[in-house]
C-alpha positions in Angstrom: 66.1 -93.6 191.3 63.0 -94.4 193.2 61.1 -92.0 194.7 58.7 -91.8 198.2 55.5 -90.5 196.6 52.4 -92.7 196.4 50.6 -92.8 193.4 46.6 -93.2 193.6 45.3 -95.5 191.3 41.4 -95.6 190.7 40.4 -98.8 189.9 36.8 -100.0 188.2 34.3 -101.6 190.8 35.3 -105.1 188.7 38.6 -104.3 189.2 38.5 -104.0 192.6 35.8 -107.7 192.9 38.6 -109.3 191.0 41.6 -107.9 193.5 39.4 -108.5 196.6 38.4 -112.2 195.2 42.6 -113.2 194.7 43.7 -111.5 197.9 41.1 -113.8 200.1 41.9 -116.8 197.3 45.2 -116.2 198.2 44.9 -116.1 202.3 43.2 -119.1 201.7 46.0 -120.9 199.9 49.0 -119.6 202.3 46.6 -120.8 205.4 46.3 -124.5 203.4 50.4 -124.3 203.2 50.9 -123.4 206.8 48.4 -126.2 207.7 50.5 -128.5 206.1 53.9 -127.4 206.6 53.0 -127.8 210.2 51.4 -131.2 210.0 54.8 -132.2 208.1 56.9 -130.6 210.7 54.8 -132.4 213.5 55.1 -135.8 211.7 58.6 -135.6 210.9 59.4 -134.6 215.3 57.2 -138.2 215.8 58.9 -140.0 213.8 62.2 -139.0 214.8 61.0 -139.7 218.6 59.9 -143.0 217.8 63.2 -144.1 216.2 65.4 -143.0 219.0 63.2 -144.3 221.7 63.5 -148.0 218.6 67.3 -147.5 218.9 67.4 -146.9 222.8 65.0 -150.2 223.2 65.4 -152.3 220.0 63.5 -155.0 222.1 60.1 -152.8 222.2 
């Protein structure tokens, strides 16, 4: 069974570079994903525009 308490952990001054250095790499790397998952999601909403305003007006 788990229990409430909280632990401490001491961590060496490399240890704690090395965590400090992943969690920004990290950040980094979910900002680049929401970048893009927006970019796709904007894209995709164009293009669906475009071909219902193509099938409304073929002639365009």
């Amino acid at each position: 069974m788990l229990s409430n308490r909280c632990d401490s952990v001491v961590l060496t001054p490399q240890q704690e570079q090395f965590l400090s250095e992943l969690y920004a790499l990290c950040q980094h790397y979910r900002q680049v994903a929401n970048v893009a998952a927006l970019s796709a999601g904007l894209f995709a909403g164009a293009y669906v525009v475009l071909v219902n305003v193509y099938l409304d007006q073929p002639e365009i």
